[in-house]
C-alpha positions in Angstrom: 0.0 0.0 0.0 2.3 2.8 -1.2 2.1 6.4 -0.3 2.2 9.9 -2.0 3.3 12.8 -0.3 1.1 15.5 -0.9 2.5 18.7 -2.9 6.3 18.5 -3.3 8.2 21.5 -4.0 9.3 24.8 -2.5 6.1 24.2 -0.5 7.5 21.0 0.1 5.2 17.9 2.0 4.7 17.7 5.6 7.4 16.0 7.5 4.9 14.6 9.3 5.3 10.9 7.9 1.4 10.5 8.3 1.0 13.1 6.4 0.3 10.9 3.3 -2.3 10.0 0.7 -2.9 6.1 -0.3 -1.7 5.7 -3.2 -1.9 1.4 -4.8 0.4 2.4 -8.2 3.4 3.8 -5.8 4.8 0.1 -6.5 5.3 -0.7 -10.3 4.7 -3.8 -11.9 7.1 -5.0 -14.6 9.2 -8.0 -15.8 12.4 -8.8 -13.9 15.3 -9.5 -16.6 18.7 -10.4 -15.4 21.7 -9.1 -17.0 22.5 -7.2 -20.6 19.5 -8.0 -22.7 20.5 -7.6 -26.3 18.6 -5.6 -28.9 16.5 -3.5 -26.9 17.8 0.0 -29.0 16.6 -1.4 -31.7 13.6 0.0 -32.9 10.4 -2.6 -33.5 12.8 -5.1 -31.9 10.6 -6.9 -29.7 12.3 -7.5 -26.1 13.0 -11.2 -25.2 10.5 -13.1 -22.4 11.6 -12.1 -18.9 13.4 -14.7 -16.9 10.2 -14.2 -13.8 7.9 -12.0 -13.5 6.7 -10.7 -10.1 3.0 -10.3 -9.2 1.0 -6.7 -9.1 3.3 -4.0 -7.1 5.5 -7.1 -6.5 8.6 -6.1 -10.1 11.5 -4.5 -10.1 12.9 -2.2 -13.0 15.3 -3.6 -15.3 18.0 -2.6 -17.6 20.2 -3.0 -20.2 23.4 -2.6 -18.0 23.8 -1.8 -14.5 26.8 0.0 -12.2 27.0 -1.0 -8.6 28.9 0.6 -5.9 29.0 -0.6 -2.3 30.0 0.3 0.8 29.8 -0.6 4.9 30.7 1.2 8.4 30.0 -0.5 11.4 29.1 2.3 14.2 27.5 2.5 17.8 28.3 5.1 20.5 31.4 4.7 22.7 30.2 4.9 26.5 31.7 7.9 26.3 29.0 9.6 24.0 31.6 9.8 21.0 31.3 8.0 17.6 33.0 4.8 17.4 32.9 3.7 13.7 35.4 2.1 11.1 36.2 3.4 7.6 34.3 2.7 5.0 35.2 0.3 2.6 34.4 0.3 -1.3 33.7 -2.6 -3.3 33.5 -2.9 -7.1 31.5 -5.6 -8.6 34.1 -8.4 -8.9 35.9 -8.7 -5.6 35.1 -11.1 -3.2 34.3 -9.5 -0.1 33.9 -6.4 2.0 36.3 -5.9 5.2 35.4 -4.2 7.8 38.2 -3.4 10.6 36.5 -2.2 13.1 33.2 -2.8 15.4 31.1 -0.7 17.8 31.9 -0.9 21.3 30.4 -0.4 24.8 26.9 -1.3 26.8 25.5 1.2 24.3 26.4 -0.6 20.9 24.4 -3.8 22.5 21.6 -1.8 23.0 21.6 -0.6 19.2 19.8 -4.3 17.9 16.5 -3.4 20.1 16.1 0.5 18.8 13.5 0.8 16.5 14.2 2.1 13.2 14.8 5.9 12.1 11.5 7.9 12.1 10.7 8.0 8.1 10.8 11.8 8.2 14.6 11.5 9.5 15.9 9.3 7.0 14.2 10.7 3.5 13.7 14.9 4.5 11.6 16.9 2.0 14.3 18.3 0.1 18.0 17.3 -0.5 21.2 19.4 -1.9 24.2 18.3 -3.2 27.5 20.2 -2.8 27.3 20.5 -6.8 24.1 22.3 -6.2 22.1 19.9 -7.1 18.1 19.7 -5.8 16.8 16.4 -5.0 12.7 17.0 -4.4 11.0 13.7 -2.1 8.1 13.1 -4.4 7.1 9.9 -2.0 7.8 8.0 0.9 6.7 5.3 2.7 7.3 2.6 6.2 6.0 -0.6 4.9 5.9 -1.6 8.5 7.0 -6.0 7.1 10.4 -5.8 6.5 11.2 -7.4 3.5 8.1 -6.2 2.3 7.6 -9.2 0.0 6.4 -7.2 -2.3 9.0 -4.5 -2.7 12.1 -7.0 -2.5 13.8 -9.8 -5.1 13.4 -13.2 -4.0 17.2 -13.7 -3.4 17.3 -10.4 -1.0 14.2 -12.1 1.0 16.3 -15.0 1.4 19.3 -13.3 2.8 17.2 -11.3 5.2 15.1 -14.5 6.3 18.7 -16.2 6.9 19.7 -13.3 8.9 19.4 -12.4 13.0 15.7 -10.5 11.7 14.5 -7.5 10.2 13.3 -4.4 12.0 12.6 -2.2 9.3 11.8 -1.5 5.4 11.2 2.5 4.7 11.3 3.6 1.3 11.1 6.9 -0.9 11.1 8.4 -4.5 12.9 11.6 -5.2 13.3 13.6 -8.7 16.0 15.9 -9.7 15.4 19.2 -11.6 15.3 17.1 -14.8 12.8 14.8 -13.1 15.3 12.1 -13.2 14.1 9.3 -10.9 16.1 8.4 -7.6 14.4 5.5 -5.6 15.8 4.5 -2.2 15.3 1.8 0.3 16.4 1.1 4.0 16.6 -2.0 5.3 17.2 -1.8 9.7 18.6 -5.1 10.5 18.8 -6.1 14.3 22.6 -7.6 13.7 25.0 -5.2 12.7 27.1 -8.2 11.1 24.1 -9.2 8.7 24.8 -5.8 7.4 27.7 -6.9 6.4 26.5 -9.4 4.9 23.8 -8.0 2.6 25.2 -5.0 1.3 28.6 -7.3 0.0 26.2 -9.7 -1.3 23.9 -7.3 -3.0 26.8 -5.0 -4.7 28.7 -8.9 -5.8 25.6 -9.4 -7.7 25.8 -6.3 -9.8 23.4 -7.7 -12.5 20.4 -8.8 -10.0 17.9 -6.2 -9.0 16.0 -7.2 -5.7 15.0 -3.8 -4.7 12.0 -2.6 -6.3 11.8 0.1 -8.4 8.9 3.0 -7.4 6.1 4.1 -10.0 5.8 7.6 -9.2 2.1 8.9 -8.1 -0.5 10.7 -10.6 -0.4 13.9 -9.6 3.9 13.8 -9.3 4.4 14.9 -13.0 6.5 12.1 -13.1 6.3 9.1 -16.1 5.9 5.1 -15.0 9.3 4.3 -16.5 9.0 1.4 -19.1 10.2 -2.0 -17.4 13.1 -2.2 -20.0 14.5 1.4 -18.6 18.5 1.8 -17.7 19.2 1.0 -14.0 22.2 1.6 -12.1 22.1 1.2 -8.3 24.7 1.0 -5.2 24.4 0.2 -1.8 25.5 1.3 1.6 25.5 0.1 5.3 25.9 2.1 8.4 25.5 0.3 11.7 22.4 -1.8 11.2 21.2 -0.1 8.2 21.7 -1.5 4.1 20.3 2.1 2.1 19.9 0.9 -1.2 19.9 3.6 -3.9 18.5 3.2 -7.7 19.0 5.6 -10.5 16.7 6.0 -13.8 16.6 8.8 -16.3 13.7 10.6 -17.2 13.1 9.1 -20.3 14.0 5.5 -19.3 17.3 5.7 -21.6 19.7 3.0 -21.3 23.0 5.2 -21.5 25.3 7.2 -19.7 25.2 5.0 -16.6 28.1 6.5 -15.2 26.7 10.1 -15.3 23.3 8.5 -13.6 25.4 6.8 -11.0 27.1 10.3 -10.3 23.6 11.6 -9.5 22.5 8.8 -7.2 25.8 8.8 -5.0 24.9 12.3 -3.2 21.7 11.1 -2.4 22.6 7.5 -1.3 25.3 9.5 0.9 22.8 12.0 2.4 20.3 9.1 3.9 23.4 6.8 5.1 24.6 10.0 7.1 21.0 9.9 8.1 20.7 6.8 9.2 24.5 7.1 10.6 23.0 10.2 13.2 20.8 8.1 14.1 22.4 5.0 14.8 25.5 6.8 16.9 22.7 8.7 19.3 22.1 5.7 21.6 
C-alpha cells in the first residue's frame, strides 16, 4: 500500500510521515530480466520473455546494464557519548568480499539491535542538496511496516534477510532531480550489525540482479511510469544496522550514460546513510 506525499516542491510535504495519501500504483509492476538484454535499441525489436515476472506491485525495473557501488561502516556510541565507527570500505563488482576493521563498542552498541528504526521523516527529508548544487525533491515516501516487504524485495534479498538475525525495518522513498530524473531509495534496519555486512557485500557482488524494487511515481507527481526495459544503475550502503539501497533512472527511461546517472544517485545515497549514521550513533 504505497504512499504519495502531498505537494512537493518549495512548499514541500509535511514532514509529518502520516501526512500521506494512499496511493496502490506507488509500487510498479514490470518483468524482472537479469543481466544485458541484447537488442533492446533497436527499434520494433521486440524485447526477449523475462526470466520471472513478479505479481502486481511485486517487479523491479530492469536494464540493459547496470553500475553497482558498495560500501559498509560499522558504528555505535562509545560509553563515552563519542562516535565509534570504522572506515568505510568500497567494493567494485568483482571482488570477493567487504572488510570491515572495526566494530562498535560499549553497553551502548548492544543496546543498538532493540532501537527501532529511524522515524521515516529523518531518513528521506523533504528536500536534499548536493554540494554541486544539485536539488533532490522527495516526491514519495513510505514505512512498509513488514520488513522485507515481499512485495517491494527480489526473492534472493528475501532470502538473505530470512537467513539473517531479523529485520526491524523497510522504509522507502522516490525523489526527482530538476530534470525529473528518478532516484528511488530503500532502508533495510537489520537487528545484527554483522548481517549488514553481509547484505550490502552480497547485494553489490551481484551487480546484475535487482532485488529492490523500483517505485512508480504517483498521478499527480508529473513524473512518467518508467517502461520496465528502462537503464538501472544502483549502489548500496551500510551504516550500523542499516543497508540504504539507492537506484538511479533517467527521465526518459534511456539505457545510456550509466556513469553520469550513478554520479547523480551517490549524493543522495550518501545524504540518507549520514542519516541513518545520526541516528544509529545517538544511543
Amino acid at each position: 500500500m504505497p504512499i504519495s506525499d502531498s505537494a512537493p516542491g518549495p512548499e514541500g510535504p509535511s514532514d509529518d510521515p502520516f501526512d500521506v495519501v494512499l496511493d496502490e500504483d506507488f509500487v510498479r509492476a514490470a518483468p524482472v530480466k537479469e543481466g544485458p538484454v541484447p537488442g533492446l535499441l533497436r527499434p520494433g525489436a521486440p524485447p526477449p520473455p523475462p526470466k520471472r515476472v513478479w505479481p502486481r506491485n511485486a517487479a523491479l525495473a530492469a536494464a540493459a546494464a547496470v553500475l553497482t557501488v558498495i560500501a559498509f561502516q560499522l558504528v555505535g556510541p562509545k560509553d563515552d557519548g563519542k562516535q565509534s565507527a570504522a572506515p568505510a570500505t568500497t567494493v567494485t563488482a568483482g571482488a570477493t568480499a567487504a572488510t570491515v576493521s572495526a566494530a562498535p563498542s560499549g553497553s551502548a552498541a548492544a543496546r543498538l539491535p532493540g532501537r527501532p528504526p529511524a522515524p521515516l521523516a529523518e531518513l528521506f527529508p523533504a528536500t536534499v542538496k548536493a554540494a554541486s548544487g544539485a536539488v533532490y525533491t522527495r516526491v514519495a515516501s513510505k514505512d512498509l511496516g513488514t520488513c522485507p516487504e515481499p512485495t517491494s524485495v527480489g526473492p534472493d534479498l528475501a532470502a538473505m534477510i530470512a537467513e539473517s538475525k531479523g529485520c526491524l525495518g523497510h522504509q522507502i522513498a522516490l525523489y526527482k532531480d530538476a530534470r525529473n530524473n528518478q532516484f528511488n531509495l530503500a532502508v533495510f534496519t537489520m537487528k545484527d550489525q554483522l548481517d549488514t555486512v553481509k547484505l550490502v557485500t552480497r547485494l553489490g557482488l551481484n551487480y546484475d540482479s535487482y532485488q529492490v524494487g523500483a517505485q512508480a511515481p504517483p498521478p499527480g507527481s508529473g513524473l512518467p511510469t518508467l517502461a520496465a526495459d528502462s537503464g538501472l544503475v544502483q549502489a548500496f550502503s551500510g551504516v550500523g544496522r542499516a543497508v540504504v539501497a539507492g537506484l538511479g533512472q533517467w527521465s526518459d527511461g534511456r539505457v545510456a550514460d550509466y556513469g553520469d546517472l550513478m554520479k547523480l544517485v551517490e549524493p543522495l545515497l550518501a545524504d540518507v546513510t549520514d542519516r541513518a549514521r545520526a541516528y544509529e550513533i545517538r544511543g
